[in-house]
py3Dmol code that shows the C-alpha trace and the ligand (Angstrom):
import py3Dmol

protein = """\
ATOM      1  CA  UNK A   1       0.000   0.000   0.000  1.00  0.00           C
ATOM      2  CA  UNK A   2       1.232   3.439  -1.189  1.00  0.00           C
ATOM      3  CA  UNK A   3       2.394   5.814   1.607  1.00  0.00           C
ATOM      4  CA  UNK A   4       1.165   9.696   1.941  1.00  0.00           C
ATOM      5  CA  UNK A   5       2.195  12.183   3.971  1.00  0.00           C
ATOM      6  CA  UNK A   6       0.027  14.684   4.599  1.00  0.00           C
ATOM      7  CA  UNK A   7       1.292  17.958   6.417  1.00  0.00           C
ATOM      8  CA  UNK A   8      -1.192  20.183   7.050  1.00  0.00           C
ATOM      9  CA  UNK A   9      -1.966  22.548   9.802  1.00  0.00           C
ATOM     10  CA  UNK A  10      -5.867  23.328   9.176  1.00  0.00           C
ATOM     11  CA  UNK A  11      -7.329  20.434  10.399  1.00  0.00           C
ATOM     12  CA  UNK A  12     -10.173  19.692   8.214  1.00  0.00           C
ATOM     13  CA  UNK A  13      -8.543  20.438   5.329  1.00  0.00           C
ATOM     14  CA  UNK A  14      -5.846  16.972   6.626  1.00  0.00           C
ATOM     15  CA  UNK A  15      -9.254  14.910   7.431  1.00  0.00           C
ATOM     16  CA  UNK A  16     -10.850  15.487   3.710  1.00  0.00           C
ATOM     17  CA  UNK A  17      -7.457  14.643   1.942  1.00  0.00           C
ATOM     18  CA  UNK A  18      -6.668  11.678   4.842  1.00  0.00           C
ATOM     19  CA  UNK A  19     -10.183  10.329   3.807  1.00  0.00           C
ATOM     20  CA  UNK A  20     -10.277  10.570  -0.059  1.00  0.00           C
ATOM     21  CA  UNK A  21      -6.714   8.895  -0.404  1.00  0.00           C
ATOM     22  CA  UNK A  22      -7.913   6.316   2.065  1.00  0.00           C
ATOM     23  CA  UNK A  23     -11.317   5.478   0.414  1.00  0.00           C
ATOM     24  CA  UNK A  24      -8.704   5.248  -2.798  1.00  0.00           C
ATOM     25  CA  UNK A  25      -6.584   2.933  -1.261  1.00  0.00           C
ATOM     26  CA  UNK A  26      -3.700   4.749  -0.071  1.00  0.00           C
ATOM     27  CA  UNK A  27      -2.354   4.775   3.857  1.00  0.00           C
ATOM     28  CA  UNK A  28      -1.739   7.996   5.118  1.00  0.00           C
ATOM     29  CA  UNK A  29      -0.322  10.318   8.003  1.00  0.00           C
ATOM     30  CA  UNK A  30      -1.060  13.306   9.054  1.00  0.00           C
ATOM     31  CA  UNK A  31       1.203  16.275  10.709  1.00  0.00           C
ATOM     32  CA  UNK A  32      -0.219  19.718  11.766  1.00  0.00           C
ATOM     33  CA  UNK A  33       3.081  21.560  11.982  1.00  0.00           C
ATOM     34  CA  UNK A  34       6.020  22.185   9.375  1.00  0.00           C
ATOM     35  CA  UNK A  35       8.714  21.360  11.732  1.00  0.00           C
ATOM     36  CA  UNK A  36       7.500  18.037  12.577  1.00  0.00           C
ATOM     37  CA  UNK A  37       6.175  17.451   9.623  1.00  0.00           C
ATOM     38  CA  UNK A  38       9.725  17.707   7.848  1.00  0.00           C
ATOM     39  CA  UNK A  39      11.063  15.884  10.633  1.00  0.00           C
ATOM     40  CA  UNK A  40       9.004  12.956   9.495  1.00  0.00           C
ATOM     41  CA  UNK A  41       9.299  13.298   5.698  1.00  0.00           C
ATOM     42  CA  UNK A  42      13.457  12.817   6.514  1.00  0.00           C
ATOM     43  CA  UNK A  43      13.299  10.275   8.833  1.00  0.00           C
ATOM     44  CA  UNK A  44      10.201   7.984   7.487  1.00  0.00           C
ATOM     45  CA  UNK A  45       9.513   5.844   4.265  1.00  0.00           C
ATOM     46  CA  UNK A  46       6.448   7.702   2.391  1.00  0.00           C
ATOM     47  CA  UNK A  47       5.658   7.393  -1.741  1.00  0.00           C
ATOM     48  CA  UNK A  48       4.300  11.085  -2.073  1.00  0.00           C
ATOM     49  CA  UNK A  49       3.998  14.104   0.126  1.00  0.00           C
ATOM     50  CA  UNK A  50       1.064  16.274   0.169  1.00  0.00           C
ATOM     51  CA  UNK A  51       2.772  19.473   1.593  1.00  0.00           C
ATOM     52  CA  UNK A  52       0.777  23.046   2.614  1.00  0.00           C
ATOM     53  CA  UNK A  53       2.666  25.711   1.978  1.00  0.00           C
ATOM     54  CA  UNK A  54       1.667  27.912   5.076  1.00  0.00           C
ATOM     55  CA  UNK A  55       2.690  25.751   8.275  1.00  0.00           C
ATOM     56  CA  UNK A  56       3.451  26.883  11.648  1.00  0.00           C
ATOM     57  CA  UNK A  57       7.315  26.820  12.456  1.00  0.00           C
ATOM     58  CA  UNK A  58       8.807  26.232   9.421  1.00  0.00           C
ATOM     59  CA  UNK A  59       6.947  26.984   6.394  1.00  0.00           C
ATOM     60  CA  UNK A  60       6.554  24.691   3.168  1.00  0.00           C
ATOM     61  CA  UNK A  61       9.490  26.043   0.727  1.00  0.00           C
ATOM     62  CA  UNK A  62      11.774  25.221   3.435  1.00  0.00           C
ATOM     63  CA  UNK A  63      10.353  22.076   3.853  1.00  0.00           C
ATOM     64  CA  UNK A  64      10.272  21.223   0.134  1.00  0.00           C
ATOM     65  CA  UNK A  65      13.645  22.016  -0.252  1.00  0.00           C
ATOM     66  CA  UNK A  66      15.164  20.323   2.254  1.00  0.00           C
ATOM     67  CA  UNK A  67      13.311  17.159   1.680  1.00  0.00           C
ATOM     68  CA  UNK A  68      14.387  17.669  -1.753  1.00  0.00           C
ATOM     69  CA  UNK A  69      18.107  17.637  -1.114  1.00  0.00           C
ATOM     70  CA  UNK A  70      17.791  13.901   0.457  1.00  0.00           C
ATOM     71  CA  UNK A  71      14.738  12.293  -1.214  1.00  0.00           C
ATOM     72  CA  UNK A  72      13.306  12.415  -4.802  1.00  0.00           C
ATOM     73  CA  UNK A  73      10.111  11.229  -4.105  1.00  0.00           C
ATOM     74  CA  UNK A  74       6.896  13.125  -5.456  1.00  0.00           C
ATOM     75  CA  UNK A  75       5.923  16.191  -3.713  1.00  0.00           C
ATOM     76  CA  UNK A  76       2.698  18.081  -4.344  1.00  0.00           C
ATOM     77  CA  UNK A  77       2.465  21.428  -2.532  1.00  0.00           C
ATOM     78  CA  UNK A  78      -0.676  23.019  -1.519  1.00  0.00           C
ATOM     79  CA  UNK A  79      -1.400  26.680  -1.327  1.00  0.00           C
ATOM     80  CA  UNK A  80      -4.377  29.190  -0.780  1.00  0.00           C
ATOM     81  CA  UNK A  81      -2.674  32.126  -3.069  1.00  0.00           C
ATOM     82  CA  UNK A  82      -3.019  31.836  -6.467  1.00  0.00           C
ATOM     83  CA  UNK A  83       0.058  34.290  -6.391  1.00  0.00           C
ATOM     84  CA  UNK A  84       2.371  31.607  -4.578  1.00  0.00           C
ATOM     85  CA  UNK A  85       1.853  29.404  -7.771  1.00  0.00           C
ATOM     86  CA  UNK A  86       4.734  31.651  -9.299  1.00  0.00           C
ATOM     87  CA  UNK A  87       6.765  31.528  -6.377  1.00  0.00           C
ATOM     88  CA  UNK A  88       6.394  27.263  -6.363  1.00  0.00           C
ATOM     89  CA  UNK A  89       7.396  27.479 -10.621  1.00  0.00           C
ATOM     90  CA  UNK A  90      10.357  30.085  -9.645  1.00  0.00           C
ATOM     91  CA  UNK A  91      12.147  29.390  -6.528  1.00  0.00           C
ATOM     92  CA  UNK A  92      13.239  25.913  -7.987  1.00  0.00           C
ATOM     93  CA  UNK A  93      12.030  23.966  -4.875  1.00  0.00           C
ATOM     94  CA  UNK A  94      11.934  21.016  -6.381  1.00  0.00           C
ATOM     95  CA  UNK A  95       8.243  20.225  -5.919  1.00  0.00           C
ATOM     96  CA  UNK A  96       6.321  18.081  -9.015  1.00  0.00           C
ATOM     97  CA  UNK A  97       2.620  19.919  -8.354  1.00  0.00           C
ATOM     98  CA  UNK A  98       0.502  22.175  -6.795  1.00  0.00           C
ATOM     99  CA  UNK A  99      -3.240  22.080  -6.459  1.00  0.00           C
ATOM    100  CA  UNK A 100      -4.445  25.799  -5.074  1.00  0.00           C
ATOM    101  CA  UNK A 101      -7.494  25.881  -2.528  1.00  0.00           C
ATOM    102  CA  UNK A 102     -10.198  25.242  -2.421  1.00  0.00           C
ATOM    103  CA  UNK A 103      -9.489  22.324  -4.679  1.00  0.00           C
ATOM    104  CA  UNK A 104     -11.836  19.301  -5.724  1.00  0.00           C
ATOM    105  CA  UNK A 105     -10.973  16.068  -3.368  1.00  0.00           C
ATOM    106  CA  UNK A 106     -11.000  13.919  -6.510  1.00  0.00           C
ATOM    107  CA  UNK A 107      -8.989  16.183  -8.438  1.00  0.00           C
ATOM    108  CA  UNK A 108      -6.414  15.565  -5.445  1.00  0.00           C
ATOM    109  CA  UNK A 109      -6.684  11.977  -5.690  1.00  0.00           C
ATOM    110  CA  UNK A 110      -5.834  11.999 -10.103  1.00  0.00           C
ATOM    111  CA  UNK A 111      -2.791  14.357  -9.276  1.00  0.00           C
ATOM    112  CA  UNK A 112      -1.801  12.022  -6.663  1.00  0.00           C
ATOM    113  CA  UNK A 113      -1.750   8.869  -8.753  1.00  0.00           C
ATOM    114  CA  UNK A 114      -0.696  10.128 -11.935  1.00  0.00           C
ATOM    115  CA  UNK A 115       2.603  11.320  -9.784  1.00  0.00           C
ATOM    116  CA  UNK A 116       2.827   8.191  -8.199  1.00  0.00           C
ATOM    117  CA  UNK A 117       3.071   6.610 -11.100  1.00  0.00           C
ATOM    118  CA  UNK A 118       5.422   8.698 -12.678  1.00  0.00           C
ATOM    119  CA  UNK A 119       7.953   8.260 -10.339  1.00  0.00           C
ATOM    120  CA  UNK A 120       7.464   4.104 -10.545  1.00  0.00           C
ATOM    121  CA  UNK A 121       7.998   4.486 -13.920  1.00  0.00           C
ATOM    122  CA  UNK A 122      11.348   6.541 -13.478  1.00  0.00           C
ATOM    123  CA  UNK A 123      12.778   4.349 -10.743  1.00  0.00           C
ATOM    124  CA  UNK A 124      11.683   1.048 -12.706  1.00  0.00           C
ATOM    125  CA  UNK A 125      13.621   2.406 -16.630  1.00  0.00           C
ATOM    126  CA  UNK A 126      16.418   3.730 -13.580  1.00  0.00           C
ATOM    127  CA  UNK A 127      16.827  -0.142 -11.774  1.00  0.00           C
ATOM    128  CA  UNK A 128      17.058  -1.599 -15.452  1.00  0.00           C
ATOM    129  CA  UNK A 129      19.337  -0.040 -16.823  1.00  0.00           C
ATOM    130  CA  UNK A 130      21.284  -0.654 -13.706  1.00  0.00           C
ATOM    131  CA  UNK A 131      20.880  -4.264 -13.746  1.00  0.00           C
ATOM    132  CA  UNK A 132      21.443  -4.650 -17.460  1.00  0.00           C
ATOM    133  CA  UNK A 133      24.146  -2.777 -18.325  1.00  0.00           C
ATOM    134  CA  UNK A 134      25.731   0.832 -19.377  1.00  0.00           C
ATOM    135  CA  UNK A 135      25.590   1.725 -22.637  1.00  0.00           C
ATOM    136  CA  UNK A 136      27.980   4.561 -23.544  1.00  0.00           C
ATOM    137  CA  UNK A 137      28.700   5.494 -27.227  1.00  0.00           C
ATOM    138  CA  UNK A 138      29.583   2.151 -28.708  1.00  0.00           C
ATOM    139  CA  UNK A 139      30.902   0.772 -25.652  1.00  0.00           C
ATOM    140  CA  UNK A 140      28.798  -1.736 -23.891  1.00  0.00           C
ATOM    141  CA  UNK A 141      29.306  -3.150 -19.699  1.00  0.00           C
ATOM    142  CA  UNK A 142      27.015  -5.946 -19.099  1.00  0.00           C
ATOM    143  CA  UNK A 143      26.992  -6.207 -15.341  1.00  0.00           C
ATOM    144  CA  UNK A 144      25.390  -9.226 -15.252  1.00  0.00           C
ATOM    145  CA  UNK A 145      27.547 -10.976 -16.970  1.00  0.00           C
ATOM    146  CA  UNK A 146      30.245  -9.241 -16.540  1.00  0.00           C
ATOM    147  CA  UNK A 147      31.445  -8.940 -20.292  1.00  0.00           C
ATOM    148  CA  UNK A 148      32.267  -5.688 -21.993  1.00  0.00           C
ATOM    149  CA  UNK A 149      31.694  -4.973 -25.809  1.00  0.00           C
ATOM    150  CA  UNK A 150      33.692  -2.340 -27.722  1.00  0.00           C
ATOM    151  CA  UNK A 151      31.790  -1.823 -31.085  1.00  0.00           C
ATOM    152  CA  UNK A 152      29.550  -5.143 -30.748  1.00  0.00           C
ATOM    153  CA  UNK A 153      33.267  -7.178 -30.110  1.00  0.00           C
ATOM    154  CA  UNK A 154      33.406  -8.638 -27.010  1.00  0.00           C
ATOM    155  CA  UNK A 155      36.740  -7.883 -24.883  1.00  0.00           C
ATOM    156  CA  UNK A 156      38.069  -9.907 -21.966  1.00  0.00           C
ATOM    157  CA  UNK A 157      38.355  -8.425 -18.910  1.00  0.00           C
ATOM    158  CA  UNK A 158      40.271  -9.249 -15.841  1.00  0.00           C
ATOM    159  CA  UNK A 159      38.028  -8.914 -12.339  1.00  0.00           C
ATOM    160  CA  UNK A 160      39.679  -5.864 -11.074  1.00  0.00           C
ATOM    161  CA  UNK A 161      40.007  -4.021 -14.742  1.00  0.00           C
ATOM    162  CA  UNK A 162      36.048  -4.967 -14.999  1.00  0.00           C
ATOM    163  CA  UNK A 163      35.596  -3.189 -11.546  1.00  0.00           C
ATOM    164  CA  UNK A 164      37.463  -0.130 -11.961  1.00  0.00           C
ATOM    165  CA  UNK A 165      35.535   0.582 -15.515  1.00  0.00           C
ATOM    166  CA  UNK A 166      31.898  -0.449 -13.938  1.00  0.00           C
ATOM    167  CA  UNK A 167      32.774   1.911 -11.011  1.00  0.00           C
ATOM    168  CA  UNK A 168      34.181   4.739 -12.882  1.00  0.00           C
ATOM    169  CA  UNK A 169      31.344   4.416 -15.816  1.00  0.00           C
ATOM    170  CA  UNK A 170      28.189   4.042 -12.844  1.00  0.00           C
ATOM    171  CA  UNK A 171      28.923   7.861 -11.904  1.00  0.00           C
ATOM    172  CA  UNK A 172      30.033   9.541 -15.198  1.00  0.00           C
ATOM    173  CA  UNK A 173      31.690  13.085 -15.194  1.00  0.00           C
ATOM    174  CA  UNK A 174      32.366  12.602 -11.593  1.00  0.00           C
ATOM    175  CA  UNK A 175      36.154  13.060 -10.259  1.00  0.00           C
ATOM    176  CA  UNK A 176      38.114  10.037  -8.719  1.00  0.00           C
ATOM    177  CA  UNK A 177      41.020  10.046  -7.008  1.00  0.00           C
ATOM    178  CA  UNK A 178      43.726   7.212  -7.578  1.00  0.00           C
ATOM    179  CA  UNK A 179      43.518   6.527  -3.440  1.00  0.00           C
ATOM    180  CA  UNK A 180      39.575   6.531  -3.539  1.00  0.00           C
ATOM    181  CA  UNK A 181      39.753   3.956  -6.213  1.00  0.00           C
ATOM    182  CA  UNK A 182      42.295   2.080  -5.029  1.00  0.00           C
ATOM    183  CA  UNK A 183      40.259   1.900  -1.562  1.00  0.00           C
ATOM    184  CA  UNK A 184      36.593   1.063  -3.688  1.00  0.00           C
ATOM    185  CA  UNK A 185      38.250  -1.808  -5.602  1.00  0.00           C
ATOM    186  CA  UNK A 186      41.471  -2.953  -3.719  1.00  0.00           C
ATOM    187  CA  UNK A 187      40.491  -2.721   0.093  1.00  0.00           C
ATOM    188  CA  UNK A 188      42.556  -0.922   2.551  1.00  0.00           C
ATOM    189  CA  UNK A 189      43.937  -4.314   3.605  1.00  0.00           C
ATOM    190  CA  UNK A 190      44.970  -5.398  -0.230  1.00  0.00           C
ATOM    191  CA  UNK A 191      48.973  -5.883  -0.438  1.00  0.00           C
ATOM    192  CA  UNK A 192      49.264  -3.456  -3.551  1.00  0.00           C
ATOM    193  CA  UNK A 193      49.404   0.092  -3.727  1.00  0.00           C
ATOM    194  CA  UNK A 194      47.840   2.937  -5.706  1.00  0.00           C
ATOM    195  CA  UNK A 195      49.878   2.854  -8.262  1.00  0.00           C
ATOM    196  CA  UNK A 196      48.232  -0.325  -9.134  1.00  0.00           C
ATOM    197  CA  UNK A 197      45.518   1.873 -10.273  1.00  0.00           C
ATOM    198  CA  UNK A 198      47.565   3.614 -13.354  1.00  0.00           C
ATOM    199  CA  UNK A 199      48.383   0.559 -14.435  1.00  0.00           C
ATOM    200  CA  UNK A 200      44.663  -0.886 -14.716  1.00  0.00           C
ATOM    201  CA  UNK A 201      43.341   2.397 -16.245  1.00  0.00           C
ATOM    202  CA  UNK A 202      46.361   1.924 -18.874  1.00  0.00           C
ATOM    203  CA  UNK A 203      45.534  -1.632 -19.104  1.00  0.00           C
ATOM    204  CA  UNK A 204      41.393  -0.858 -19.731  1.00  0.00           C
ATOM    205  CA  UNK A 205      42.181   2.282 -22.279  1.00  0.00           C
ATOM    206  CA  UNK A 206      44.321  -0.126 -24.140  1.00  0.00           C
ATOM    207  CA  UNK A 207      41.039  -1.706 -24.190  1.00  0.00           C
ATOM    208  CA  UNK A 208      38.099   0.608 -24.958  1.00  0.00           C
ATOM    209  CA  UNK A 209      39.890   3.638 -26.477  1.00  0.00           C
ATOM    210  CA  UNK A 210      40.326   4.171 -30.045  1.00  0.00           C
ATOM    211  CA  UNK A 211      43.672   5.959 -28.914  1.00  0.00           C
ATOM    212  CA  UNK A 212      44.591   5.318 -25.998  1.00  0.00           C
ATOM    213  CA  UNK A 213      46.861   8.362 -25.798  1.00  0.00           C
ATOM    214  CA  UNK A 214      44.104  10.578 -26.389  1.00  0.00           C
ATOM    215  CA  UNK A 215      41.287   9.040 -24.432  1.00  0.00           C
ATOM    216  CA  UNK A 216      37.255   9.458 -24.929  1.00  0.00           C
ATOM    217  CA  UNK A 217      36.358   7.238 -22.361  1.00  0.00           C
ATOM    218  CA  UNK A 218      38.703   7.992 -19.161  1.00  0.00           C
ATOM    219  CA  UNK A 219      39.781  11.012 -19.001  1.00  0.00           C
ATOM    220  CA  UNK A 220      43.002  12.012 -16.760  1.00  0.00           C
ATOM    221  CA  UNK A 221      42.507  14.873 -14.363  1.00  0.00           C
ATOM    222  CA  UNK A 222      45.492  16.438 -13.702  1.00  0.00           C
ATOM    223  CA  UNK A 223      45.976  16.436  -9.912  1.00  0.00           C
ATOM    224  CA  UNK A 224      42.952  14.852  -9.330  1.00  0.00           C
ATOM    225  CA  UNK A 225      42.284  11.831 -10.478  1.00  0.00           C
ATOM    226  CA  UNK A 226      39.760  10.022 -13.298  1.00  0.00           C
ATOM    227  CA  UNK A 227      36.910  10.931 -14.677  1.00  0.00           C
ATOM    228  CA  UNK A 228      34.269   8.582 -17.154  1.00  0.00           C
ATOM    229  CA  UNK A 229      33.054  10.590 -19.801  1.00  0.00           C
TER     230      UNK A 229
END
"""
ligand_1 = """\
1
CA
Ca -1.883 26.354 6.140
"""
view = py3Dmol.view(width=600, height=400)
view.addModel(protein, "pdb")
view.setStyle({"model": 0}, {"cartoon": {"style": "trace"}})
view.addModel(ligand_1, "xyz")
view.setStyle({"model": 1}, {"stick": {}})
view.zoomTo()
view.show()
């Protein structure tokens, strides 16, 4: 059963959404004031969150953007100003909706599915792709089988080469150090050392790259580390 959060501080308001998403199937909570209220969106499990935008304490922007920063699940904001529609659009808060009152219950309930939904649909195509592979311009990691294709050929792999390039190709255009790979892959307690690491990204360019001198795939940061492009 799909969880709601509903923070709310006028009380009737709560009790007409709590019962519409109920008599739709849907368990819900309700919290009458912002800071609790965002203390319970961080701390619990919920699929949507129906979120007022004035609250006592701390008000629903702040809420929305905090929850924002640590969860991506859907969150609709409600507001009585038309005017604070803009403000929702503009201030980037991160929220998916709004629904303005006095809005119609069942109105409430089609907003609240069709985001719930949404968001299956996105974390479904997201937990696919993860467990079938990463396709990146002509080169292709199969994690479950742990085979890698450059340009349909298959390529063998050692285990630790196959590691570095899933790790490095998971989070592309993100920095890695030498030492933060060598920790990910190797262990602290492995008997090699960091420069292990050069030698494996040599070793996989050799691999993947059209020219290996001038790579597409790994890029060197100077300084820094590696980066998957
Ligand atoms: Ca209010």
């Amino acid at each position: 059963m799909k969880k709601i959060l509903i923070i709310e501080d006028e009380k009737s308001i709560a009790e007409l959404e709590r019962d519409y998403l109920e008599i739709n199937g849907f368990s819900t909570d309700i919290v009458l004031t912002g800071d609790l209220g965002m203390q319970r969106a961080l701390t619990q499990d919920y699929d949507l969150i129906l979120l007022d935008v004035m609250l006592p304490n701390i008000d629903g922007f702040e809420i929305c953007k905090k929850i924002r920063s640590v969860k991506d699940i859907p969150i609709i904001m409600v507001t009585a100003k038309k005017e604070e529609i803009d403000k929702i659009r503009g201030l980037g808060l991160g929220a998916d909706d709004y629904l303005v009152k006095p809005f119609s219950p069942n109105e409430m309930v089609a907003r609240v599915k069709a985001h719930l939904s949404r968001y299956e649909r996105l974390s479904m195509k997201q937990n696919t792709n993860e467990s079938q592979g990463i396709y990146i311009r002509g080169l292709f990691i199969d994690r479950s089988s742990r085979r890698v294709f450059v340009n349909n050929q298959e390529v063998t792999f050692t285990t630790k080469e196959f590691d570095v390039l899933t790790f490095l190709a998971s989070s592309p255009n993100q920095v890695f150090s030498k030492d933060h790979l060598f920790e990910r892959i190797w262990g602290y307690d492995s008997n090699g050392d960091v420069s292990t690491v050069t030698v494996h990204i040599r070793k996989i360019r050799e691999k993947i790259e059209h020219d290996p001198s001038n790579p597409e795939y790994i890029e060197t940061v100077w300084g820094s580390g590696y980066r998957f492009r």
